[in-house]
DRENDO-1510 file (C-alpha; in Angstrom, 1 decimal, always signed):
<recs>
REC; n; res; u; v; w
REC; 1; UNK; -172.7; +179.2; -95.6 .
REC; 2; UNK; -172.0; +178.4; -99.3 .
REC; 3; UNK; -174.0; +179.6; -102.0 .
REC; 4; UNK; -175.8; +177.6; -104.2 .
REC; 5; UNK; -173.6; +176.7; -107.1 .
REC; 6; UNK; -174.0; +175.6; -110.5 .
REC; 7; UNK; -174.6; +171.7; -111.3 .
REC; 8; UNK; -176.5; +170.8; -108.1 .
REC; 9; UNK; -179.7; +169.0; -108.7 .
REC; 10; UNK; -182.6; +169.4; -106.3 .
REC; 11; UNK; -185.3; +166.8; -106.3 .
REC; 12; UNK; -189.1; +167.8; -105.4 .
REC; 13; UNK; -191.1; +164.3; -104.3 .
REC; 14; UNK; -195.2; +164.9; -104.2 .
REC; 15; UNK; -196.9; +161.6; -102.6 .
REC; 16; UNK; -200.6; +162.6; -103.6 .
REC; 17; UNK; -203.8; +160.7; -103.6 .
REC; 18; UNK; -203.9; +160.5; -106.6 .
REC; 19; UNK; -200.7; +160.6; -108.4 .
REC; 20; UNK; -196.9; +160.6; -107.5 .
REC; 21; UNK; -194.5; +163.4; -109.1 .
REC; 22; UNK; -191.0; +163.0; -108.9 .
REC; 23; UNK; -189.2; +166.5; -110.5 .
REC; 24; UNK; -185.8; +167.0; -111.0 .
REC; 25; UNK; -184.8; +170.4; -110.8 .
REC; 26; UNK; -180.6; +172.1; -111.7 .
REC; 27; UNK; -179.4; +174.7; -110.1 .
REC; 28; UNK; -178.0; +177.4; -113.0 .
REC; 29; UNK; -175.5; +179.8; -112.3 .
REC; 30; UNK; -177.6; +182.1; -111.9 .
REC; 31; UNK; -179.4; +180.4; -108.9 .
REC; 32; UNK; -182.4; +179.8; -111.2 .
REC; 33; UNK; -184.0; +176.4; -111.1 .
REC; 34; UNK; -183.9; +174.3; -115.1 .
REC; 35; UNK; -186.4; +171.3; -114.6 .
REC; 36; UNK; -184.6; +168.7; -116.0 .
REC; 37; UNK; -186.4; +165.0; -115.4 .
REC; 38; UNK; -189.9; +164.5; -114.7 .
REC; 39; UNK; -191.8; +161.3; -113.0 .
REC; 40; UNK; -195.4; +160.6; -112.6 .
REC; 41; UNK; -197.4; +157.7; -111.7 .
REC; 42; UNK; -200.6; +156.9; -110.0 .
REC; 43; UNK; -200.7; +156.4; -106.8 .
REC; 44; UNK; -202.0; +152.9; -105.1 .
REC; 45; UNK; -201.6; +153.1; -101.5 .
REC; 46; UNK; -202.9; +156.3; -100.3 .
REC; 47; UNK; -206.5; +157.8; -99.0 .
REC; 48; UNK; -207.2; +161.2; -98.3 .
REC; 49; UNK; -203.2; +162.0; -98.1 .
REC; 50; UNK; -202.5; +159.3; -95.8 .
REC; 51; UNK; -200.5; +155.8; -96.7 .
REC; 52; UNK; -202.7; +153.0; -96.1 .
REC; 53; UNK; -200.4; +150.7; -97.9 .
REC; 54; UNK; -196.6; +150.5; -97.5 .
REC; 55; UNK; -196.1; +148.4; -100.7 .
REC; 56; UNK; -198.1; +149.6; -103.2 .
REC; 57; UNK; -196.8; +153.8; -102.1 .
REC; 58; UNK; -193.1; +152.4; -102.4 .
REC; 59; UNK; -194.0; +150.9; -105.8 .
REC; 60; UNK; -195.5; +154.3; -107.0 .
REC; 61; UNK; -192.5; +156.3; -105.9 .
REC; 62; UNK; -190.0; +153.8; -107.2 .
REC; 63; UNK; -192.2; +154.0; -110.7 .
REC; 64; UNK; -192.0; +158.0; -110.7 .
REC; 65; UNK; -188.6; +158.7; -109.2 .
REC; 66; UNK; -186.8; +156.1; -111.9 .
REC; 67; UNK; -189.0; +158.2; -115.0 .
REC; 68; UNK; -187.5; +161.1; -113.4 .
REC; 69; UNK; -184.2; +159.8; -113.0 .
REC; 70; UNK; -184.1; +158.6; -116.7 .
REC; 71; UNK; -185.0; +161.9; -118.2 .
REC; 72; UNK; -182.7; +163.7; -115.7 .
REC; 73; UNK; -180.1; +161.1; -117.1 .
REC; 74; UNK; -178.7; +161.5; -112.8 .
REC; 75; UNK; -178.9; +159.3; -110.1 .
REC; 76; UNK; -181.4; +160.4; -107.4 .
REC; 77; UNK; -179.9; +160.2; -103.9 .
REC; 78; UNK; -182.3; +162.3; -101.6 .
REC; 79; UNK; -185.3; +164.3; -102.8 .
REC; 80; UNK; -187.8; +167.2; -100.6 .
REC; 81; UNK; -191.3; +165.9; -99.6 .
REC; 82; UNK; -194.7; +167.2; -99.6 .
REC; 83; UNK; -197.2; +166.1; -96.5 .
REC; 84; UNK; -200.9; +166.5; -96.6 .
REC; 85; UNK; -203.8; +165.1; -95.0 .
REC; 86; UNK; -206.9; +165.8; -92.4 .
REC; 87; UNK; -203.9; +165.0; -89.9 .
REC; 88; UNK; -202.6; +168.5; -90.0 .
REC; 89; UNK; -202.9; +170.8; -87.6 .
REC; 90; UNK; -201.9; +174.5; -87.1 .
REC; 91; UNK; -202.2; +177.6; -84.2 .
REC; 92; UNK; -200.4; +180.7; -84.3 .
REC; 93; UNK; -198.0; +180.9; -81.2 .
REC; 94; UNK; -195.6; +183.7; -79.9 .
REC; 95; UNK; -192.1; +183.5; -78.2 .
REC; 96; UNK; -190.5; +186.1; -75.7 .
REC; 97; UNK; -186.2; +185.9; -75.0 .
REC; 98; UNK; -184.3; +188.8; -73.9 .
REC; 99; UNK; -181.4; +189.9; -76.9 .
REC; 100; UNK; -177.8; +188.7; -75.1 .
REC; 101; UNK; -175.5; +191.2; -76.4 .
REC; 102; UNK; -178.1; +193.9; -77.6 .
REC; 103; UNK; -178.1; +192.9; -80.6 .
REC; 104; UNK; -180.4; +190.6; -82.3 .
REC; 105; UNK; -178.1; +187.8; -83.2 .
REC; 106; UNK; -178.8; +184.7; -85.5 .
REC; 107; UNK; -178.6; +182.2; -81.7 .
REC; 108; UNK; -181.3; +184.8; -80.4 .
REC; 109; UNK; -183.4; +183.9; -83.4 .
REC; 110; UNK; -183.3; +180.9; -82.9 .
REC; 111; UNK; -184.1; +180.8; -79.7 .
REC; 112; UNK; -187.1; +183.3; -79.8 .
REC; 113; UNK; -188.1; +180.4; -82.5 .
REC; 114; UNK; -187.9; +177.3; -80.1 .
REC; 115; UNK; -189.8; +179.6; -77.0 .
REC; 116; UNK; -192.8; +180.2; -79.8 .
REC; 117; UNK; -192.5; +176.4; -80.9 .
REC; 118; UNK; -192.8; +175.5; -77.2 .
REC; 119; UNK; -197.1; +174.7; -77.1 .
REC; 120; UNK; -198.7; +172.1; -75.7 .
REC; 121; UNK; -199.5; +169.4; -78.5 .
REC; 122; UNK; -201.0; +166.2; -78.2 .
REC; 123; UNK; -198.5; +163.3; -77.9 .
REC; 124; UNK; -199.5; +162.0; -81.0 .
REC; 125; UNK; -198.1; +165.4; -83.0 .
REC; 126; UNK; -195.3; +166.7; -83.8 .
REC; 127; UNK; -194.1; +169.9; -85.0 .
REC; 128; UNK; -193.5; +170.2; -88.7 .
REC; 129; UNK; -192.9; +174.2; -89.4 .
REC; 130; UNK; -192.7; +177.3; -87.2 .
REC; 131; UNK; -193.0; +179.9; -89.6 .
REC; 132; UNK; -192.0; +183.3; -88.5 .
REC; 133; UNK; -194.5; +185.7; -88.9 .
REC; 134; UNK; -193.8; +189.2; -87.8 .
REC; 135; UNK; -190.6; +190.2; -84.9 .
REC; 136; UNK; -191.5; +193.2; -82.2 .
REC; 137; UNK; -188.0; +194.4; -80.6 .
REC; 138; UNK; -189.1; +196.6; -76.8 .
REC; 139; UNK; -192.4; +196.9; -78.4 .
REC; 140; UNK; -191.4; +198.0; -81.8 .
REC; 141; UNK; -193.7; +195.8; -84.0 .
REC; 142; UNK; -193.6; +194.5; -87.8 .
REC; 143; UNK; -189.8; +193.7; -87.6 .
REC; 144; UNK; -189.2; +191.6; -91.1 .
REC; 145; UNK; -185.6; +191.0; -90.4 .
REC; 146; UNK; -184.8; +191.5; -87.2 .
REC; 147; UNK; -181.2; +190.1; -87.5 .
REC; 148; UNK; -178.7; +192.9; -86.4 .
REC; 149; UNK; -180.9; +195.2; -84.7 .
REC; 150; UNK; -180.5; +196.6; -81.4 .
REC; 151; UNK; -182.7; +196.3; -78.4 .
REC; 152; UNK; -183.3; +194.2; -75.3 .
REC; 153; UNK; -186.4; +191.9; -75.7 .
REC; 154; UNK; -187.2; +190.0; -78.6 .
REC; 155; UNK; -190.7; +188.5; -79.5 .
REC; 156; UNK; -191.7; +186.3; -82.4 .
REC; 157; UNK; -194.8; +185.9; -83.9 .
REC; 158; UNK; -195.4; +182.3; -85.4 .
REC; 159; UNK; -197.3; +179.7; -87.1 .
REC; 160; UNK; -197.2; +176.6; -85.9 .
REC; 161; UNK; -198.1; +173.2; -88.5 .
REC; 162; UNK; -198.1; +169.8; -86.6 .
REC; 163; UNK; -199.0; +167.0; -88.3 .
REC; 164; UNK; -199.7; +162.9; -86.5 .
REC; 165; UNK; -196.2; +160.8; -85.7 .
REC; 166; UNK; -197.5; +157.8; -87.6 .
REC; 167; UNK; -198.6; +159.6; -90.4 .
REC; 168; UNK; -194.6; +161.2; -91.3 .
REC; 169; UNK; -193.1; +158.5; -90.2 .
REC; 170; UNK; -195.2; +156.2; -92.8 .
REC; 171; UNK; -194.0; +158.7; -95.5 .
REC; 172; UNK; -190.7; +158.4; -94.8 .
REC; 173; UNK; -190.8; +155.0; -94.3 .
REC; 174; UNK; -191.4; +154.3; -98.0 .
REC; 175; UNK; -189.5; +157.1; -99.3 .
REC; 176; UNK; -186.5; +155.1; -97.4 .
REC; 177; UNK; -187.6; +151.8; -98.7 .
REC; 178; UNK; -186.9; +153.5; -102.2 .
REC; 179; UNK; -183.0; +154.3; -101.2 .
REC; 180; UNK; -183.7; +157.7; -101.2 .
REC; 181; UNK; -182.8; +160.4; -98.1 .
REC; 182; UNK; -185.4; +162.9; -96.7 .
REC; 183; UNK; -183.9; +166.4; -96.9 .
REC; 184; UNK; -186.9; +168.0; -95.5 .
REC; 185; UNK; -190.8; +167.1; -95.2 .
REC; 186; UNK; -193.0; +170.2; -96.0 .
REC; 187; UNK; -196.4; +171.0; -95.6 .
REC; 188; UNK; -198.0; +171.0; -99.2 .
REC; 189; UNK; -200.0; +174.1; -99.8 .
REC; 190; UNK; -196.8; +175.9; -98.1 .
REC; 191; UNK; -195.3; +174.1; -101.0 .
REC; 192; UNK; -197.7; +175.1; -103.8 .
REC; 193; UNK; -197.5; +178.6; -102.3 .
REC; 194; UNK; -193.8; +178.9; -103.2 .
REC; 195; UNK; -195.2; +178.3; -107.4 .
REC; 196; UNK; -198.3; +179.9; -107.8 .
REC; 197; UNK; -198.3; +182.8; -105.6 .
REC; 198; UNK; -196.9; +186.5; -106.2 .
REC; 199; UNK; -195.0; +188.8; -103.2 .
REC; 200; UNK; -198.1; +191.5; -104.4 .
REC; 201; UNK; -200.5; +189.0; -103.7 .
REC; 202; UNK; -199.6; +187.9; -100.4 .
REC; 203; UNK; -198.5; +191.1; -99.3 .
REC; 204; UNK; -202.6; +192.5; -99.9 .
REC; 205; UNK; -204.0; +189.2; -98.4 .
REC; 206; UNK; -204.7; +186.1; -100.3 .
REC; 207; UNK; -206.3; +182.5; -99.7 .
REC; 208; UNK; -204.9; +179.8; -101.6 .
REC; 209; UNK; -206.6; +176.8; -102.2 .
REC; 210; UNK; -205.4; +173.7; -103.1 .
REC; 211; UNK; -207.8; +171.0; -104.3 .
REC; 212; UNK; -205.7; +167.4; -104.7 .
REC; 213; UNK; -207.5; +164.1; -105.4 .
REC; 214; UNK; -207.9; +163.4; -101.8 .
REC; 215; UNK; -207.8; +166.5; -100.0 .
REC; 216; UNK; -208.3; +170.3; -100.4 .
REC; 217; UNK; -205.6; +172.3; -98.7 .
REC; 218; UNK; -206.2; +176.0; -97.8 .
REC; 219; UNK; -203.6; +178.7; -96.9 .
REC; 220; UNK; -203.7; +182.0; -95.7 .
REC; 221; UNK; -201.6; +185.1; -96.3 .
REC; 222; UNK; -201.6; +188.5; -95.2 .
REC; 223; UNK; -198.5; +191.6; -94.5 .
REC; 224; UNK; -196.2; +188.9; -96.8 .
REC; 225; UNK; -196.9; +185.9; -94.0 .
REC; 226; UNK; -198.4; +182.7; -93.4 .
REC; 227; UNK; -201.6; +183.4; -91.1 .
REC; 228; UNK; -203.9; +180.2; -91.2 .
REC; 229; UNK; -203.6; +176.7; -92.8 .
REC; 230; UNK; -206.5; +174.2; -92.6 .
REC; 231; UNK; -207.4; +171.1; -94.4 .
REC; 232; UNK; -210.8; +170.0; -95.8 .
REC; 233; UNK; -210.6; +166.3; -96.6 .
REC; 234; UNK; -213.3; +166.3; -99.9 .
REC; 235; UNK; -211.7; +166.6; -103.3 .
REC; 236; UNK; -211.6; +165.3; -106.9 .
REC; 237; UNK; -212.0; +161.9; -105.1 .
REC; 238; UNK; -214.7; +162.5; -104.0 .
REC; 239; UNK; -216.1; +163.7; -107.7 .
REC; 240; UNK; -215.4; +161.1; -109.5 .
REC; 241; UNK; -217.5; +158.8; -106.8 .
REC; 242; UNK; -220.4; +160.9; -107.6 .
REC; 243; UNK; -219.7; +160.3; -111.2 .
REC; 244; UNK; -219.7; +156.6; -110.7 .
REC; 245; UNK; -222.7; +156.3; -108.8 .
REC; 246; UNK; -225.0; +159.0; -110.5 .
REC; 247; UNK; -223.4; +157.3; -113.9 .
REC; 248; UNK; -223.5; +153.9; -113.1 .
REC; 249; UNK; -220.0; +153.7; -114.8 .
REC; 250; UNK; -216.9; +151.8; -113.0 .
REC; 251; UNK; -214.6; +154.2; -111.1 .
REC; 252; UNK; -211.9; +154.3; -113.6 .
REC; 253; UNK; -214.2; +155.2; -116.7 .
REC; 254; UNK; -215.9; +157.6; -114.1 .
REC; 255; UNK; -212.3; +159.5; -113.7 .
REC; 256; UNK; -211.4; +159.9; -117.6 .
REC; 257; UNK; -215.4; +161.2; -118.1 .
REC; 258; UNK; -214.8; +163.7; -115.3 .
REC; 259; UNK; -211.0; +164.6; -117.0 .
REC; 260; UNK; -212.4; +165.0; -120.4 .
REC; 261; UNK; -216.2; +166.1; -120.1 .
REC; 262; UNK; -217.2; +167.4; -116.7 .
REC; 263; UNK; -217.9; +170.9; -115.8 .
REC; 264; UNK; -218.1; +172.5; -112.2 .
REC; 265; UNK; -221.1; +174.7; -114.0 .
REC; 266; UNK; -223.8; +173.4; -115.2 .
REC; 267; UNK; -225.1; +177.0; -117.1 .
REC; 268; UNK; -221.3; +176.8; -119.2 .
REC; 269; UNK; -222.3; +173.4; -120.7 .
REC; 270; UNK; -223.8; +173.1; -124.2 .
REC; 271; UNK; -227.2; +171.0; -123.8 .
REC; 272; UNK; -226.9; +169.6; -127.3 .
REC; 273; UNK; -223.5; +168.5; -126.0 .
REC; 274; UNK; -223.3; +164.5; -125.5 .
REC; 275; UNK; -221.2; +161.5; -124.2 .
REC; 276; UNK; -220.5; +158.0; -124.4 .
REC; 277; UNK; -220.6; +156.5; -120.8 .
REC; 278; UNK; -220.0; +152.8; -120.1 .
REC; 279; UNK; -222.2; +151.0; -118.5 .
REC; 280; UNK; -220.9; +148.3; -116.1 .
REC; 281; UNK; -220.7; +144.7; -116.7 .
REC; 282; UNK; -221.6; +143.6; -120.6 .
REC; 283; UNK; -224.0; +145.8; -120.7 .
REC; 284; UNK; -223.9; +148.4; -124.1 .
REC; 285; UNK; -222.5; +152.2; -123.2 .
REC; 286; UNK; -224.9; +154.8; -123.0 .
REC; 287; UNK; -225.4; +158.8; -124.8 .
REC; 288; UNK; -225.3; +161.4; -121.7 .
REC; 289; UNK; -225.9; +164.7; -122.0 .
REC; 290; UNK; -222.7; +167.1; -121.1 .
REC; 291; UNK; -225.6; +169.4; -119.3 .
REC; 292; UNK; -226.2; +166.2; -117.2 .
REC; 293; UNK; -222.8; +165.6; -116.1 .
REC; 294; UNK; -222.5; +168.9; -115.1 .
REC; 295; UNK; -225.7; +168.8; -113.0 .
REC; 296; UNK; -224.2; +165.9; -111.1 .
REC; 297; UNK; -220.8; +167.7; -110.9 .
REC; 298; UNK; -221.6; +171.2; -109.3 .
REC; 299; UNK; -223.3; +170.5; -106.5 .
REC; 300; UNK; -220.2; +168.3; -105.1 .
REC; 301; UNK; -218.0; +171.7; -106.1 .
REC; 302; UNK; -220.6; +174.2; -104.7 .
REC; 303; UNK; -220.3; +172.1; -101.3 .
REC; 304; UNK; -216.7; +172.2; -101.3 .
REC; 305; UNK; -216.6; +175.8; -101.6 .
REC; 306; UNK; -218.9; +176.4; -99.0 .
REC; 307; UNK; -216.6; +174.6; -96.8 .
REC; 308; UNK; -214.0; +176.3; -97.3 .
REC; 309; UNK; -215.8; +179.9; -97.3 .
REC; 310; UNK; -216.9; +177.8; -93.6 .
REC; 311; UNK; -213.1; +177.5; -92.9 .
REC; 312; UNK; -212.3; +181.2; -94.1 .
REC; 313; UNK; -214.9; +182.8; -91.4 .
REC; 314; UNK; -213.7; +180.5; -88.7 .
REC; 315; UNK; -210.0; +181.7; -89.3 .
REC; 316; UNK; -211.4; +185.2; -89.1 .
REC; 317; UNK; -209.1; +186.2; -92.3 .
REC; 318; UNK; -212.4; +186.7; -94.7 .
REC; 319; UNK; -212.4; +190.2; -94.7 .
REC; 320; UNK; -208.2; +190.3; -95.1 .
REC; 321; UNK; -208.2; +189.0; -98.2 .
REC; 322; UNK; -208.5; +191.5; -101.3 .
REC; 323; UNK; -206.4; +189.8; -103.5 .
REC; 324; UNK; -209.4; +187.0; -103.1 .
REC; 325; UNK; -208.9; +183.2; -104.0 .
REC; 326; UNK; -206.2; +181.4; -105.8 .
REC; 327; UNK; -207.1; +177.7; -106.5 .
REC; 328; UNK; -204.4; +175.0; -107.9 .
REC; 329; UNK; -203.9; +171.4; -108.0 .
REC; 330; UNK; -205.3; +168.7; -110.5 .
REC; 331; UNK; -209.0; +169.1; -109.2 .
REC; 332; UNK; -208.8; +173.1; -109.6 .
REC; 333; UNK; -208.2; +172.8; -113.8 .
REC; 334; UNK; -212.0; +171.5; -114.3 .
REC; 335; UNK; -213.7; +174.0; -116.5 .
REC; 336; UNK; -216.4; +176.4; -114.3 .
REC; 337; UNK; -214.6; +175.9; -111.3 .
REC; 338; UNK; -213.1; +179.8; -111.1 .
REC; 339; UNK; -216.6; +181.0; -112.7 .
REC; 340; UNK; -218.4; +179.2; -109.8 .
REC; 341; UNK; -216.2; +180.2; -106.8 .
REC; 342; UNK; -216.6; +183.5; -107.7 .
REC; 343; UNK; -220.2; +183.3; -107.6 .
REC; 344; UNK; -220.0; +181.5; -103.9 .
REC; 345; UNK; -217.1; +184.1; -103.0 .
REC; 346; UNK; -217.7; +187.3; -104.1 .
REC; 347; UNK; -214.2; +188.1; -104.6 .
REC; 348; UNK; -211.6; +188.0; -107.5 .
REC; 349; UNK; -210.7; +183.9; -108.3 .
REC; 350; UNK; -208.0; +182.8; -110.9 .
REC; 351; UNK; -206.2; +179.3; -111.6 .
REC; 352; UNK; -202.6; +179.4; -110.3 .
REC; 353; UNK; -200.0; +177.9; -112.3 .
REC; 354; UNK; -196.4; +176.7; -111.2 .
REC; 355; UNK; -193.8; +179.8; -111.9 .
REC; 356; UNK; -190.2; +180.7; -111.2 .
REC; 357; UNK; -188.6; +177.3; -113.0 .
REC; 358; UNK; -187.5; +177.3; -116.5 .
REC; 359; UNK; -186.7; +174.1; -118.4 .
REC; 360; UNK; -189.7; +172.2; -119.5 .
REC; 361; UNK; -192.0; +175.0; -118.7 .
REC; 362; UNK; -194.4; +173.6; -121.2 .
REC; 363; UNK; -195.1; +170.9; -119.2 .
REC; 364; UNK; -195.2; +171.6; -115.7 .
REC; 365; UNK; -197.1; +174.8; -116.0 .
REC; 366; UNK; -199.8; +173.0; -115.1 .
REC; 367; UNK; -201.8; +173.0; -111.4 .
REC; 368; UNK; -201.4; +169.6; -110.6 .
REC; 369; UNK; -197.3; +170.4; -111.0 .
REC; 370; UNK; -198.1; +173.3; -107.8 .
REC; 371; UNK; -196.6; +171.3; -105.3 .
REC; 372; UNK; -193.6; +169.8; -107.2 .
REC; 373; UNK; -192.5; +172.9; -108.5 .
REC; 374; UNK; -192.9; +174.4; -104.7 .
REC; 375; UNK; -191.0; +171.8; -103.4 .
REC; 376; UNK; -187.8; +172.8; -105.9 .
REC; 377; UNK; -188.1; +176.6; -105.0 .
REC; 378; UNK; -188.5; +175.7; -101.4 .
REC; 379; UNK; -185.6; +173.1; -101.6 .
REC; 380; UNK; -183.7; +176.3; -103.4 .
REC; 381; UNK; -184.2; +178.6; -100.7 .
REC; 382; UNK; -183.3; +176.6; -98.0 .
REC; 383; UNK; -180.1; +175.8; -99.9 .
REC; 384; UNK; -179.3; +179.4; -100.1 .
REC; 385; UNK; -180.3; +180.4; -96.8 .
REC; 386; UNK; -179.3; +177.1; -95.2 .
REC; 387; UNK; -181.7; +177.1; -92.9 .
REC; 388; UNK; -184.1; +174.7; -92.8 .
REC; 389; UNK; -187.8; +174.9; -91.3 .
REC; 390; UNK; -188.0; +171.8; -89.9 .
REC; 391; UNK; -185.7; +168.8; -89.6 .
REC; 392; UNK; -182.4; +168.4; -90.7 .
REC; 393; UNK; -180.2; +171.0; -92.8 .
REC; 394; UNK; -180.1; +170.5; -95.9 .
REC; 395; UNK; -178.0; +168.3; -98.3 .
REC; 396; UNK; -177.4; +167.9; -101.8 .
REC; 397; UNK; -179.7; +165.9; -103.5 .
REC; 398; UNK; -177.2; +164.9; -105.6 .
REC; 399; UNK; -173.6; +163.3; -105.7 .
REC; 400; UNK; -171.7; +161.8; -108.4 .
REC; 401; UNK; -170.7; +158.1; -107.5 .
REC; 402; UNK; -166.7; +159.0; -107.0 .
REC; 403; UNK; -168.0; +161.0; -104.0 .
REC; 404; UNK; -170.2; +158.3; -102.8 .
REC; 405; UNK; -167.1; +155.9; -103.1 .
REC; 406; UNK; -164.8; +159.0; -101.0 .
REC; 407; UNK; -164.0; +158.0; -97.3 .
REC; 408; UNK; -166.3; +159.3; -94.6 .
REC; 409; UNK; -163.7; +161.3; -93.5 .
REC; 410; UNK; -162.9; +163.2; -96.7 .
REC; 411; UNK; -166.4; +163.7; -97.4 .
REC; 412; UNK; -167.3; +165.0; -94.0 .
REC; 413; UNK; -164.3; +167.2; -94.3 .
REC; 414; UNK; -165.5; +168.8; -97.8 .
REC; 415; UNK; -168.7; +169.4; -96.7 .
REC; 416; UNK; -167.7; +171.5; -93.3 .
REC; 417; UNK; -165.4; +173.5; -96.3 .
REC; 418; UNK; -168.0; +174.0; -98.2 .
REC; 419; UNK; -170.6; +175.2; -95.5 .
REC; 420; UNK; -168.4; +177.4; -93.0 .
</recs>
């Protein structure tokens, strides 16, 4: 397989609720990832992570991929894709083959994969990741790396994501109407995991929590692995539709109040605090107290986080998790959200950030660039490893336009050089 090299551009597409990101990422010599072009726009088309409307989620992605494309000064060919939605499903699953030449070989891996991946879903699913947890070799247990090792029987220990037919092949749909090429679909707190989260911290045991515009994503870790993903469909949606109806203000005004003045607590807010909120129709704007806002605000967050304390018992991970709660994404940055889920919790909390890029840093260490960013440093290792987790291998996701023009031929015969 052929390492990553210098100039190859990886593209990280998140299709949120709320917003569409298109990032740009090159590949340095030093296998570090520059972010180089950035695209956002809001997103018209989705609800809670799911297109409801081809046109106006092909407009969106159009709008952010040709921002990204003009900062990146590149043409965008194929990009990495982030799935979410209550559509998502997960189990963990195991796989037994016996080791052909008594030695674990990169064909037995694979097929110790496929016997783990081999469940009975409903017809409606299909299988998005199997993500190796642990290997036992003639009952040798918490193999890491099994490749190479001698024995006779070979188990895997997996996590299984599904997620509905219609609901990828929508996604794709409209990331195809754009001209663009899926290299891979990935789940999107796997993706956000890749950013925010440190080896230490899910090595100890750690729940990360992912709270979009239309859905909260939750993932487990534990021993270094992917344990439990689950997703609760009430987010920052769902807050600003409090807003708007406690408020009596129209939706839009109802999102820039909760951006700019809302707080998940209502103890943190100053009482002599106050905001201008505008009153629908011709009628005059009104003075609000912050403190009010806030009393409007928390309950919606203290619900949220009881569902998802809910979800942790269920998965039976609760009591795994010393390194506690990291939450991300757009809906996580609201001031009093850590101090209040600590509080629910009773564990350590902290905001993750997006890290392991460099190049516009600034700008995308941010939580509602988690998923992006993830998408780049998952693209990366895939390219490195060249081994993809689901769906096809991977490709570049970008070619200069005398290679486009090359004859299938050629081009089929430089990339078998470059990748065997």
């Amino acid at each position: 397989m052929a390492n990553v090299q210098s100039g190859k551009m990886i593209v990280g597409l998140d299709i949120g609720t709320s917003k569409v990101v298109a990032l740009v990422g090159e590949v340095g010599e030093d296998g570090a990832i520059e972010i180089v072009g950035i695209g956002t726009h809001p997103s018209r088309g989705l609800k809670k992570g799911v297109v409801v409307n081809i046109e106006s989620t092909v407009q969106s992605i159009q709008r952010a991929i040709e921002e990204a494309q003009l900062m990146a000064g590149c043409r965008i060919h194929s990009a990495f894709v982030g799935v979410a939605g209550n559509h998502i499903r997960s189990l963990n699953s195991h796989g037994i083959v016996a080791i052909r030449d008594r030695e674990v070989s990169s064909a037995d891996l694979e097929r110790v994969l496929d016997a783990a991946q081999a469940v009975a879903i409903p017809a409606d699913q299909r299988v998005l990741h199997t993500l190796p947890q642990d290997y036992v070799i003639d009952n040798q247990e918490g193999v890491r790396e099994p490749l190479g090792m001698s024995g006779v029987r070979l188990e895997a220990k997996v996590h299984v994501v599904t997620c509905a037919v219609n609901a990828a092949q929508n996604i794709e749909k409209c990331v195809r109407r754009c001209g663009l090429e899926i290299d891979d679909i990935i789940l999107e707190q796997l993706a956000s995991a890749y950013s925010v989260l440190t080896d230490d911290e899910k090595e100890l045991g750690v729940c990360l929590v992912d709270i979009g515009g239309g859905t909260t994503d939750i993932a487990i870790f534990t021993e270094g692995a992917i344990r439990h993903t689950a997703v609760i469909p009430i987010a920052g949606d769902q807050v600003t539709n409090d807003i708007a109806m406690a408020l009596r203000t129209p939706t839009q005004y109802a999102e820039e109040i909760k951006i700019r003045y809302a707080c998940a607590l209502a103890k943190l807010a100053g009482a002599g605090e106050t905001i201008k909120v505008p009153s629908v129709g011709d009628r005059p704007p009104r003075e609000l107290s912050r403190q009010a806002l806030a009393e409007v605000v928390e309950p919606r967050y203290d619900e949220l986080f009881t569902l998802i304390q809910a979800e942790l018992r269920r998965s039976g991970y609760e009591d795994l998790i010393p390194a506690g709660i990291v939450l991300t994404g757009g809906t996580s940055k609201m001031e009093g959200a850590v101090e209040l889920a600590e509080e629910i919790f009773h564990m350590p909390v902290r905001l993750g950030v997006p890290h392991g890029v460099k190049g516009l840093g600034d700008v995308v260490r941010n939580p509602i660039y988690s998923t992006g960013v993830g998408l780049l440093l998952y693209g990366l290792q895939k390219q490195t490893d060249g081994i993809s987790l689901s769906g096809p291998s991977i490709r570049d996701s970008y070619r200069s336009d005398d290679e486009a023009k090359a004859p299938l031929f050629e081009r089929l015969q430089a990339w078998v050089k470059g990748n065997f």
